[in-house]
C-alpha positions in Angstrom: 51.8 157.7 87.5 52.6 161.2 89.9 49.5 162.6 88.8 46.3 162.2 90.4 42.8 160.6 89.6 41.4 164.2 90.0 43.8 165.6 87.7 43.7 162.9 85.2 39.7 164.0 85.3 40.5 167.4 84.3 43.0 166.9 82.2 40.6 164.7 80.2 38.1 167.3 80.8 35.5 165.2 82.8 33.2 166.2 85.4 32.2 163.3 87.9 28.1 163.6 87.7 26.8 164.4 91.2 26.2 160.5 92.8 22.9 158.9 91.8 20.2 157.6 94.4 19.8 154.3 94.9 16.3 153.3 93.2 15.7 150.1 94.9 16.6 148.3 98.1 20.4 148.9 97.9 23.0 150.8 98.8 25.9 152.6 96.0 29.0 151.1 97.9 29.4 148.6 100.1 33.8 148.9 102.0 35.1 145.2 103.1 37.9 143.6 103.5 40.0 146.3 101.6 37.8 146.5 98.8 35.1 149.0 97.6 32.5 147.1 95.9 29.9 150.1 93.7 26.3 148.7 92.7 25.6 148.7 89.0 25.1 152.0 87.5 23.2 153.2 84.3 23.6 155.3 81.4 23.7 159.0 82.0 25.6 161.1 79.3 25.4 165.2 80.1 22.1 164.3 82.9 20.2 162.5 80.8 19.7 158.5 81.0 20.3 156.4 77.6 17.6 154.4 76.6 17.7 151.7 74.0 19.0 148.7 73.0 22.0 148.3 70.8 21.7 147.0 67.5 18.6 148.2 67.1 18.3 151.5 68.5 21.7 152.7 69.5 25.2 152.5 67.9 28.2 150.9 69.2 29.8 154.4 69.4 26.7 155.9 71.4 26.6 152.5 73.5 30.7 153.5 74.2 29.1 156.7 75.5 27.0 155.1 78.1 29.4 152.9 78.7 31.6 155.7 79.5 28.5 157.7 81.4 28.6 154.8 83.7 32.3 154.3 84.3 32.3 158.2 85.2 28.9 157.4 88.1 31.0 154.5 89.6 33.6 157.1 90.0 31.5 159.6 91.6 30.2 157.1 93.9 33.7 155.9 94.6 34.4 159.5 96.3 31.4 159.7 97.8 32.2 156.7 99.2 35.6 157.3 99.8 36.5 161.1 100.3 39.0 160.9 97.2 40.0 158.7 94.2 43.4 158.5 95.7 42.4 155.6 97.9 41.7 153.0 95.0 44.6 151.3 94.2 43.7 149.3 91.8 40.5 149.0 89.6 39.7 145.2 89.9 36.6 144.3 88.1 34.0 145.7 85.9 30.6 144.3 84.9 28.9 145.4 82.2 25.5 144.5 81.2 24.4 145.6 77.8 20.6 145.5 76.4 20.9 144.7 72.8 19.3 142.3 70.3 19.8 138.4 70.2 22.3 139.1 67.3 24.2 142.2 68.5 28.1 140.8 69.5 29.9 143.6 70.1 29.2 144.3 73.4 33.0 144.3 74.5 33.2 147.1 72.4 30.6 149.0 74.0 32.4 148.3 77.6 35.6 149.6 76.6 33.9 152.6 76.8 34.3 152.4 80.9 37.4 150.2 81.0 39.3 153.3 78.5 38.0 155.2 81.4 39.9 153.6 84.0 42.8 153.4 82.1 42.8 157.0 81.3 42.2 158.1 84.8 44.3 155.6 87.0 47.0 154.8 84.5 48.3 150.6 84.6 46.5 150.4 87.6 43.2 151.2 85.5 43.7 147.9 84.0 41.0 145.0 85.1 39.2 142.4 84.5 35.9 142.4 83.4 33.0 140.8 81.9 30.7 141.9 79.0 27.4 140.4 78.6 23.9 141.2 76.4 20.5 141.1 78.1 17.3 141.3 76.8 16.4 144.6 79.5 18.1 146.7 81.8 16.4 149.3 84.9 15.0 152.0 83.8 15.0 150.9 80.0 18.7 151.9 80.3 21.5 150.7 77.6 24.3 150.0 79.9 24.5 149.2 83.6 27.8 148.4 85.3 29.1 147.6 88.5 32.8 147.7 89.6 34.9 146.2 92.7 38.2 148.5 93.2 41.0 147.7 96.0 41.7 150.4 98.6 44.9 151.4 99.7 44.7 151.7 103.6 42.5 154.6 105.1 
């Protein structure tokens, strides 16, 4: 893939959301050992945080959304981390942590909505493993939160 993250972004035309405060005792990104490691991040879709839980309040294609909302914030707190997207090498590992209903399955579904993201802006290298579990309760009263660990090419 010659093109880069950046472009990717604008050729999908997506904005990175201005990096979101920490709200607890943490900090957004966390450099070690060659690897960026970006605390969870919630739903915000055009500024605005999604509430809800699927299967009762929210559909798989608005949970996709969030999903999506939050793949964009652990992008935008990748740069700010990082000075450019061009550093990660490789997304690793995405968590995603969905509040639904005891029934609701599909939450895979709703974290494709980052890990498409990925994909779409870093090509094969997009391409991670991840995990994709319900909860009862999320931050905020948020629908999604998720987390991600990327390997850095060299500074």
């Amino acid at each position: 893939m010659t093109e880069t993250p950046a472009t990717r972004l604008a050729e999908l035309g997506l904005t990175l959301p201005a990096p979101a405060a920490p709200v607890a005792a943490y900090v957004p990104t966390v450099e070690a050992g060659g690897f960026l490691y970006v605390s969870g991040q919630v739903s915000f879709v055009d500024g605005a945080l999604v509430k809800g839980k699927l299967g009762a309040d929210l559909s798989v294609e608005q949970g996709f959304a969030a999903a999506q909302g939050c793949g964009l914030m652990l992008l935008a707190q990748a740069q700010a981390a990082l000075g450019s997207l061009d550093r990660i090498a490789r997304v690793v590992k995405l968590g995603a942590f969905v509040a639904c209903t005891p029934d609701f399955t599909d939450q895979p579904k709703v974290a494709n909505g980052a890990s498409e993201l990925m994909v779409a802006v870093f090509g094969e290298t997009g391409k991670h493993s991840r995990s994709a579990v319900g909860v009862p309760s999320l931050p905020l009263g948020c629908a999604v939160e998720i987390d991600a660990v990327f390997a850095l090419h060299p500074a």
